[in-house]
C-alpha positions as CSV (number, residue, x, y, z in Angstrom):
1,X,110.7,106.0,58.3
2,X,109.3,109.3,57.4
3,X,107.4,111.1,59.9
4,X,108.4,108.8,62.9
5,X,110.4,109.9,65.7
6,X,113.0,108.2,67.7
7,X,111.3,107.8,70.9
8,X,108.8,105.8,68.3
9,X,111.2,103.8,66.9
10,X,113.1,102.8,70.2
11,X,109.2,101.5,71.3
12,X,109.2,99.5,68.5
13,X,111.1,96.9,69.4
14,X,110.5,96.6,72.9
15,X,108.3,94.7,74.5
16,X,104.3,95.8,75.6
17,X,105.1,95.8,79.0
18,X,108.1,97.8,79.3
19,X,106.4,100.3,77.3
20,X,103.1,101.1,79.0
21,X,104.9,100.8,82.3
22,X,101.9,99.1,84.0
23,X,102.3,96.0,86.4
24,X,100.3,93.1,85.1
25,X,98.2,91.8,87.8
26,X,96.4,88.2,88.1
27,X,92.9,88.6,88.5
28,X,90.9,85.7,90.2
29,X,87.3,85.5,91.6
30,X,86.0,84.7,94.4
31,X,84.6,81.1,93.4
32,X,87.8,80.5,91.5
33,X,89.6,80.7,94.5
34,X,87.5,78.9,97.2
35,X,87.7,76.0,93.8
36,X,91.2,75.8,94.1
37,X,91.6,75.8,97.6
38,X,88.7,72.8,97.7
39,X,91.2,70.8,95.1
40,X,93.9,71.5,97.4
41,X,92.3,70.2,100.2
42,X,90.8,67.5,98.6
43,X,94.0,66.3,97.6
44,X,95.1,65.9,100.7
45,X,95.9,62.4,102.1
46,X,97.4,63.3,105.8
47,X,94.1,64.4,107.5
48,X,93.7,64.0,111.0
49,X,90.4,64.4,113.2
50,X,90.2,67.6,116.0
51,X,88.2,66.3,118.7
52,X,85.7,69.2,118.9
53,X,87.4,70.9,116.3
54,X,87.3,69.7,113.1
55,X,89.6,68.4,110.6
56,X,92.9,69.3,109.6
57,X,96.1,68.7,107.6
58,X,98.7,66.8,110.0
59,X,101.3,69.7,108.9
60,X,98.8,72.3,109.7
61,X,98.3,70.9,113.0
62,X,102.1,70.1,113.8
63,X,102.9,73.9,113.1
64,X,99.7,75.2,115.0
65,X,101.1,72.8,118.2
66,X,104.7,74.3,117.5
67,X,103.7,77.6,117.5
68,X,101.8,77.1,120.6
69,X,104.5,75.6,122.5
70,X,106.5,78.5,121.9
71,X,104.3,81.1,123.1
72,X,104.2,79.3,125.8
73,X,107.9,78.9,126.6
74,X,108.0,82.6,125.7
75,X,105.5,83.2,128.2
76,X,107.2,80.8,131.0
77,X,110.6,82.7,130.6
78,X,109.0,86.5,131.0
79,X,107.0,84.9,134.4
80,X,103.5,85.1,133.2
81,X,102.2,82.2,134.2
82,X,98.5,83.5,134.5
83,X,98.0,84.7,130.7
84,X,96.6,80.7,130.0
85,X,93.3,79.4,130.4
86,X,91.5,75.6,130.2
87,X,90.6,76.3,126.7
88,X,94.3,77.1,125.5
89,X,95.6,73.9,126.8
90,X,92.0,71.9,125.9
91,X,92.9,72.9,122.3
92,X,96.7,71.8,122.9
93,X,95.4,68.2,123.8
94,X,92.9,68.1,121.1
95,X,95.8,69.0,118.9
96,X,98.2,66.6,120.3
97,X,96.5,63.6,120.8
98,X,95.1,64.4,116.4
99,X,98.6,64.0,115.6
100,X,99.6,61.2,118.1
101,X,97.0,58.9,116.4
102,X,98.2,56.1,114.2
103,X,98.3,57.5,110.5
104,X,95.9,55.6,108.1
């Protein structure tokens, strides 16, 4: 090859990406995504009812009640026993009794 050079030739056979050194990134719009998360949650079969809430996934509730329960035994070991109001613990019973209901 006549007129090439060796940094050419080396590029030849290598792949598109490793040449242009660019990361390829997905590109997705905004009613693309809110479509796919509707099919997710439409596919869904373990919904449970939030009294005052709304509904949710039984996994999403069971990791929002764990999460809660740990704050608070976090917050029962350091003493601070006044960082909770009615609402916290309303939203604790909502979230318990969701999950405590007879699955469909």
């Amino acid at each position: 090859m006549i007129g090439t050079t060796p940094v050419h030739q080396a590029t030849k056979n290598q792949p598109s990406e490793m040449v242009n050194n660019k990361e390829h990134k997905m590109k997705i719009t905004k009613s693309q995504l809110r479509k796919l998360i509707k099919e997710e949650v439409k596919g869904s079969k373990e919904l449970a009812q939030i009294s005052s809430t709304g509904t949710m996934e039984r996994g999403q509730i069971i990791s929002s009640l764990e999460k809660k329960l740990l704050d608070m035994i976090e917050r029962n070991r350091e003493g601070r026993h006044n960082t909770l109001g009615i609402s916290q613990f309303n939203t604790l019973f909502a979230e318990w009794s969701a999950v405590s209901e007879p699955r469909e």
